[in-house]
C-alpha positions as CSV (number, residue, x, y, z in Angstrom):
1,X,-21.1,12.7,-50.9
2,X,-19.0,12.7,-47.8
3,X,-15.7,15.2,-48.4
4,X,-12.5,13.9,-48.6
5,X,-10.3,14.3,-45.3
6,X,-6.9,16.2,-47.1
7,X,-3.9,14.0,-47.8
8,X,-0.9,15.4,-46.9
9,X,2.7,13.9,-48.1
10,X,5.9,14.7,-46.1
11,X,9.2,14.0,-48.1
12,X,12.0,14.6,-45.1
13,X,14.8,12.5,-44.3
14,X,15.8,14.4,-40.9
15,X,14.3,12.5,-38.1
16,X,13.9,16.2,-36.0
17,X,12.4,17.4,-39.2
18,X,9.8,14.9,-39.7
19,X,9.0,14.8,-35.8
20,X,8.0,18.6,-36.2
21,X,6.0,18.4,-39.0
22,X,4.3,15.4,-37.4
23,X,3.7,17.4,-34.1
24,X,1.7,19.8,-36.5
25,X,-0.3,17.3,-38.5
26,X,-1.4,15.2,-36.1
27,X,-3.4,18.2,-34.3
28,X,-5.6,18.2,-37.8
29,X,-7.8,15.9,-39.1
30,X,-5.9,15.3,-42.1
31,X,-4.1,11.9,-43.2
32,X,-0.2,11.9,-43.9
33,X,2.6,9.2,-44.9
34,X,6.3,10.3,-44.6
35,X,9.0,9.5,-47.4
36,X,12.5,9.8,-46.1
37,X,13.9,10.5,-49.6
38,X,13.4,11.3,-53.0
39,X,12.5,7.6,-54.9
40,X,9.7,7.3,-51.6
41,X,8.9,10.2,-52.5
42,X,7.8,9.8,-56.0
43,X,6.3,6.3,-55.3
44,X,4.0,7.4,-52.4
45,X,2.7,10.6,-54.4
46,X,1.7,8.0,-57.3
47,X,0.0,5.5,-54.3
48,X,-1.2,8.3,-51.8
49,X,-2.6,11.3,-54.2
50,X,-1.7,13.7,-51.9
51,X,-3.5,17.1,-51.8
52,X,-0.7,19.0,-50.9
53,X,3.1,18.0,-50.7
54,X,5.7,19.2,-47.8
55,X,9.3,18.4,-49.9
56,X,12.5,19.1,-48.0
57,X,14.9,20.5,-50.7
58,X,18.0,18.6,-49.0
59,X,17.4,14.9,-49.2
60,X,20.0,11.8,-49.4
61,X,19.2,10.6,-53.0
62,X,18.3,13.6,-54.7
63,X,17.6,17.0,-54.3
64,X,14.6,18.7,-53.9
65,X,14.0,20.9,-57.5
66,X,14.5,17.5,-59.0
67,X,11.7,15.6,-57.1
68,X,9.8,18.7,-58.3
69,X,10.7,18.7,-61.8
70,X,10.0,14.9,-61.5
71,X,6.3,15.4,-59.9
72,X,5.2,18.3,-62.5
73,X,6.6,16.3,-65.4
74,X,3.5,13.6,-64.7
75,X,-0.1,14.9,-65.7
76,X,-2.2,13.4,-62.5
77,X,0.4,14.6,-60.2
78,X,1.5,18.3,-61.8
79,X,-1.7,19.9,-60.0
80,X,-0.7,18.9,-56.0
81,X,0.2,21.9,-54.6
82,X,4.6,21.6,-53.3
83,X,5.7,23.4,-50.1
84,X,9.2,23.7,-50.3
85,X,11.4,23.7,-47.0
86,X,14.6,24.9,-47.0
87,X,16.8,26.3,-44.6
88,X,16.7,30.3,-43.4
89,X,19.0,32.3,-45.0
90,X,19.4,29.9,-48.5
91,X,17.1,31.8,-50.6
92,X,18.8,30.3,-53.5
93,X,16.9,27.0,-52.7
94,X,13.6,29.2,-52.2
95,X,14.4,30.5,-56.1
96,X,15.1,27.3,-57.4
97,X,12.3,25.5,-55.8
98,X,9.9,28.0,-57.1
99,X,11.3,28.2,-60.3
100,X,10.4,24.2,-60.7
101,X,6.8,24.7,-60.0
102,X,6.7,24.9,-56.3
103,X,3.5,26.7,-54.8
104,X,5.2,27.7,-51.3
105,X,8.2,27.5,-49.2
106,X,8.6,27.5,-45.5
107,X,11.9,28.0,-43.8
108,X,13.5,26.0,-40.9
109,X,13.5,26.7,-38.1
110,X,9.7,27.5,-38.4
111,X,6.5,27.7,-36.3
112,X,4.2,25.4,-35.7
113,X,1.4,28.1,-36.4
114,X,2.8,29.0,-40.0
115,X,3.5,25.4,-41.4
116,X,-0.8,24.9,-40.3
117,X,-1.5,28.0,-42.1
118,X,1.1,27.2,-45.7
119,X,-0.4,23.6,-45.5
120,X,-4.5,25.1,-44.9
121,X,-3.2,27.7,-47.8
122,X,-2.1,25.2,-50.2
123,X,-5.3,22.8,-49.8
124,X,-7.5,25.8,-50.5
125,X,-5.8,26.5,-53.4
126,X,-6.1,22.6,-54.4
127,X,-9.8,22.6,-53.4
128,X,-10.4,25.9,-55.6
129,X,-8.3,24.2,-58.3
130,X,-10.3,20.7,-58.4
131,X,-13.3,22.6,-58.4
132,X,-12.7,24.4,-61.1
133,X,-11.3,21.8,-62.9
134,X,-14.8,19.6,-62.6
135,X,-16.7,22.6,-63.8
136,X,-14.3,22.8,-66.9
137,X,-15.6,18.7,-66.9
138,X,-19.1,19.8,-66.8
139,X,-18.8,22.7,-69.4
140,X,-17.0,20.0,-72.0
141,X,-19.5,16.8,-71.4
142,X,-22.2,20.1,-71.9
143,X,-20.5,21.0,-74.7
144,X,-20.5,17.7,-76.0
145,X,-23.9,16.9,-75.4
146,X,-25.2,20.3,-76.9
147,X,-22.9,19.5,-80.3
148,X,-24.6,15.6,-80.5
149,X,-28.0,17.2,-80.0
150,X,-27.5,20.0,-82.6
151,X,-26.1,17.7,-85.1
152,X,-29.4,15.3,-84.8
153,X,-31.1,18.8,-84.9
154,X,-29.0,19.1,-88.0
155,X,-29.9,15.8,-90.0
156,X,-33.9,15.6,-88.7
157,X,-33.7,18.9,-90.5
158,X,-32.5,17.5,-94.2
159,X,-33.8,14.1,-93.8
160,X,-37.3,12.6,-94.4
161,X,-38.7,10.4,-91.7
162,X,-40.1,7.8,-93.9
163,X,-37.9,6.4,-96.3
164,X,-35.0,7.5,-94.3
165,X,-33.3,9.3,-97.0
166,X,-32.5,13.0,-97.6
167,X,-35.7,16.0,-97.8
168,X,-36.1,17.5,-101.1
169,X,-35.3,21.1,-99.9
170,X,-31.5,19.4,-99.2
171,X,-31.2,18.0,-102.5
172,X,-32.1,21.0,-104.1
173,X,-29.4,22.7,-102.3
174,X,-26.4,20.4,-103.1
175,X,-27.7,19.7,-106.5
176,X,-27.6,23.3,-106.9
177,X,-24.0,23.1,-105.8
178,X,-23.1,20.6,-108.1
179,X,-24.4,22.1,-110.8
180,X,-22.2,25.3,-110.4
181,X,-19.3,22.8,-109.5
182,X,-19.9,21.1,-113.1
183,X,-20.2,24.4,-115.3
184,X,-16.5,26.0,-113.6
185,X,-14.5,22.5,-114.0
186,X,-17.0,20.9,-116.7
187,X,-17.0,17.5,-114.8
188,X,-20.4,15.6,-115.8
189,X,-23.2,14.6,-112.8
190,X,-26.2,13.0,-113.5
191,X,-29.6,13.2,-112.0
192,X,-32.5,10.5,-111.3
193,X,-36.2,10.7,-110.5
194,X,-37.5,7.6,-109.4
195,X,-41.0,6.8,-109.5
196,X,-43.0,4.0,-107.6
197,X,-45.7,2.5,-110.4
198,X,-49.1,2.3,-109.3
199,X,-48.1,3.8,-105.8
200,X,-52.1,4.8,-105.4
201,X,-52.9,1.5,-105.7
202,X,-51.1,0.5,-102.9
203,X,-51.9,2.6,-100.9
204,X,-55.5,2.0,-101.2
205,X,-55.9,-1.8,-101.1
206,X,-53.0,-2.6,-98.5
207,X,-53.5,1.1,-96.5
208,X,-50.9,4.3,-96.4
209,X,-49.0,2.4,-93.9
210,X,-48.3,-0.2,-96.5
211,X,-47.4,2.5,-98.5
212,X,-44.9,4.6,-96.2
213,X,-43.4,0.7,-95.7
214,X,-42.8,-0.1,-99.3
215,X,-41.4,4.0,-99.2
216,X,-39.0,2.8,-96.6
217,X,-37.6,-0.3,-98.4
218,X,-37.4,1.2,-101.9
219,X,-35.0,4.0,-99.8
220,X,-33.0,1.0,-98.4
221,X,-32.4,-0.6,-102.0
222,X,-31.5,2.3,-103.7
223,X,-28.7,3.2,-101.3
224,X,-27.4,0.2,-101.5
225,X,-26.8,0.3,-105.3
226,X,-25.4,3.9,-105.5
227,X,-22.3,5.3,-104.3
228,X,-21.1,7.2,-100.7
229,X,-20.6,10.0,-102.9
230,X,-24.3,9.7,-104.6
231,X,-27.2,11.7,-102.5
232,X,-30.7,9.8,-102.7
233,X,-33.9,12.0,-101.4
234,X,-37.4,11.7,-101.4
235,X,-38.5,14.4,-103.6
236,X,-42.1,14.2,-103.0
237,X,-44.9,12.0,-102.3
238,X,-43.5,8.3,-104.0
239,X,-41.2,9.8,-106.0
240,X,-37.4,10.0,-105.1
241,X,-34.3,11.5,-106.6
242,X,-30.6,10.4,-107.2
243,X,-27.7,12.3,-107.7
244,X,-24.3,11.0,-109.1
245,X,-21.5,13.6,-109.3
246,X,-19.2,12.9,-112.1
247,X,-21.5,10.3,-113.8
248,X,-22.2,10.4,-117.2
249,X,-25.7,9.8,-118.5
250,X,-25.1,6.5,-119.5
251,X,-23.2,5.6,-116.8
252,X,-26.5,6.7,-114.3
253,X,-28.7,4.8,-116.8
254,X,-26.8,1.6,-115.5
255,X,-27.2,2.4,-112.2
256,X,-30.9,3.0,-112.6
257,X,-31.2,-0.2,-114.1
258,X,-29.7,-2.0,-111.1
259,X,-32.5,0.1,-108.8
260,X,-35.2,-1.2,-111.9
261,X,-34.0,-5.1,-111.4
262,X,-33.5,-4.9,-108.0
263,X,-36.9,-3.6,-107.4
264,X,-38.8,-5.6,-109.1
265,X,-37.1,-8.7,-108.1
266,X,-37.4,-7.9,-104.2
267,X,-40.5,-8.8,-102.2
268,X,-42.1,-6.5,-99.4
269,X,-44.1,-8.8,-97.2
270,X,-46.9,-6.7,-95.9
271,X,-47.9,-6.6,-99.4
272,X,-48.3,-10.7,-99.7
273,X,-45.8,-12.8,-101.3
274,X,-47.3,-12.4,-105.0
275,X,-47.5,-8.9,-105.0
276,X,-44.3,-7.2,-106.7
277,X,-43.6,-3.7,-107.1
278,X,-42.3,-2.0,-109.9
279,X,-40.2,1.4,-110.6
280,X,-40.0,4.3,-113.5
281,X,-36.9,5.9,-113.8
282,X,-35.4,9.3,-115.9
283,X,-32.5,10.1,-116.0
284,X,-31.0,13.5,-117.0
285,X,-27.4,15.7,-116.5
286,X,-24.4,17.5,-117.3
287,X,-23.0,17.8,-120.3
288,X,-25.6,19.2,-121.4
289,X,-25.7,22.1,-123.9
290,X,-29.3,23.5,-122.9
291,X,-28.5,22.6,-119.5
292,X,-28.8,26.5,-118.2
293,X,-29.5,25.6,-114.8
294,X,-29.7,22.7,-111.8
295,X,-33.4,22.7,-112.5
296,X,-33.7,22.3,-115.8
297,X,-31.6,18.6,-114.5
298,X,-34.7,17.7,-112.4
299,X,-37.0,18.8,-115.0
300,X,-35.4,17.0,-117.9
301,X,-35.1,13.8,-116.1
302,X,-38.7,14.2,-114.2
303,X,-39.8,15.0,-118.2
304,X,-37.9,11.1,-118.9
305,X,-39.9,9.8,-116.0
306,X,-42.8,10.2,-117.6
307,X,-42.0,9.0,-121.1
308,X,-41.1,5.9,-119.2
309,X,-44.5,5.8,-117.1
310,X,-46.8,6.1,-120.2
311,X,-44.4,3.5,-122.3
312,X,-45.8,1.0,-119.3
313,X,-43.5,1.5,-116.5
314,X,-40.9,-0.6,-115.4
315,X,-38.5,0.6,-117.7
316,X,-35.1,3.7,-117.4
317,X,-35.4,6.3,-120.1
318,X,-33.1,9.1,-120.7
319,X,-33.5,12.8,-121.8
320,X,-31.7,16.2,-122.3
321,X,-32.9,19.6,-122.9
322,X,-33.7,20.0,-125.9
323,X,-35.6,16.8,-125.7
324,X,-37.7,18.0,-123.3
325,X,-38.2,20.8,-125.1
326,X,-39.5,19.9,-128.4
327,X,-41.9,16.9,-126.0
């Protein structure tokens, strides 16, 4: 990319002042406009996007500090490098000028050879400053794209790439949390384990990628009739796992029920039209009062799973601890 010849704005309103800076300038490469007072001046710094700024502190419409303030008061202009010029002796106006953000200041009468070398100073410091401020650009959109690719990092980690939903080792981990949530505030939560019937026949007459299909869909139903709040996983092989925070066990038996009838009422084309699929589900949770531990949830409602698979299948079934125990 070709480099940008500098940009140089001169705010002056003396015509002897403006012919000397011009004598300078037009010995350099670089481009300049002139502003004889202090409205041009604002205007042309917004058009021009000078690199550097020569401001004459005296001018007919305002002074100088308040073109300054003006120009470091506005975010794309607050970075252009201001050379103040002021008269010798007034190092009030050199104070001032400073004070509002100037870079430099060059006195009146002054040489030739020194305005060259403020104006080459400044634009150095302006080409330092740009390129620093592209590398801060780079390090952010770096940044950025490092934080987008951890996070996907993140969920391939927690999620299972069939059925879309969240890995067993995750829902272990926040069912553990709830479980310690419910025992300090005794709030309820409920737990389902969802089981696909005669998953192995599936698989073998339509193929295991009939099978990872009908996986997929039964994910995509059963989010849609639980809660945001409500984590759904595959727990293993065709078997897949709810959990509703501050659900009772009757109020999850409902909701299982919904997943049942929607189930069995939807169809999965790559098995054929007439072939309909069919869920088991137990259900299981807090409060509990042999409920000693999150897995003991999983167990109880995987125990209820199976009660519901060798009544026939098709069919929600609830259990608690002591339940399970005595089975």
């Amino acid at each position: 990319m070709e480099e940008r010849v500098p940009h140089v704005l001169v705010i002056e309103d003396s015509s002897f002042g403006t012919d000397q800076v011009k004598a300078v300038l037009e010995k350099t490469s670089y481009q300049f406009v002139i502003a004889k007072n202090g409205i041009q001046g604002l205007k042309q710094a917004r058009e021009f996007l000078p690199d550097v700024i020569l401001l004459d502190m005296v001018l007919p419409d305002m002074d100088g500090r308040e073109v300054c303030r003006h120009l470091r008061s506005q975010e794309d202009l607050r970075g252009i490098p201001i050379i103040i010029v002021t008269v010798r002796g007034k190092t009030e106006d050199k104070v001032l000028g400073l004070g509002e953000g100037a870079s430099d200041y060059v006195t009146k009468p002054f040489e030739p050879s020194e305005l060259r070398a403020r104006i080459d100073a400044s634009l150095r410091m302006k080409r330092l400053q740009d390129e620093l401020i592209e590398k801060n650009k780079e390090l952010v959109r770096k940044n950025q794209e490092y934080e987008v690719l951890l996070k996907h990092v993140q969920t391939l980690a927690i999620t299972d790439p069939v059925t879309g939903l969240f890995n067993r080792r995750y829902f272990e981990e926040v069912l553990g949390q709830e479980f310690s949530r419910s025992q300090r505030y005794c709030t309820p939560f409920s737990c389902l384990m969802i089981d696909i019937d005669q998953f192995k026949k599936i698989n073998d007459t339509f193929g295991h990628e009939a099978g990872d299909k009908v996986l997929e869909e039964m994910g995509k139903i059963i989010q849609l009739q639980v809660r945001k709040v409500d984590l759904s996983a595959r727990y293993g092989g065709d078997e897949l796992a709810v959990l509703l925070p501050e659900s009772l066990r009757d109020d999850a038996a409902q909701v299982a029920q919904r997943i049942l009838e929607q189930v069995h009422s939807a169809t999965f084309p790559i098995l054929g039209e007439k072939h309909r699929v069919s869920v088991s589900i137990g259900v299981a949770g807090f409060p509990d009062p042999e409920l000693r531990d999150a897995r003991q949830a999983v167990l109880a409602s995987d125990f209820a799973l199976y009660r519901a698979k060798r009544a026939g299948g098709n069919r929600v079934e609830m259990m608690t601890v002591a339940e399970m125990e005595s089975a």
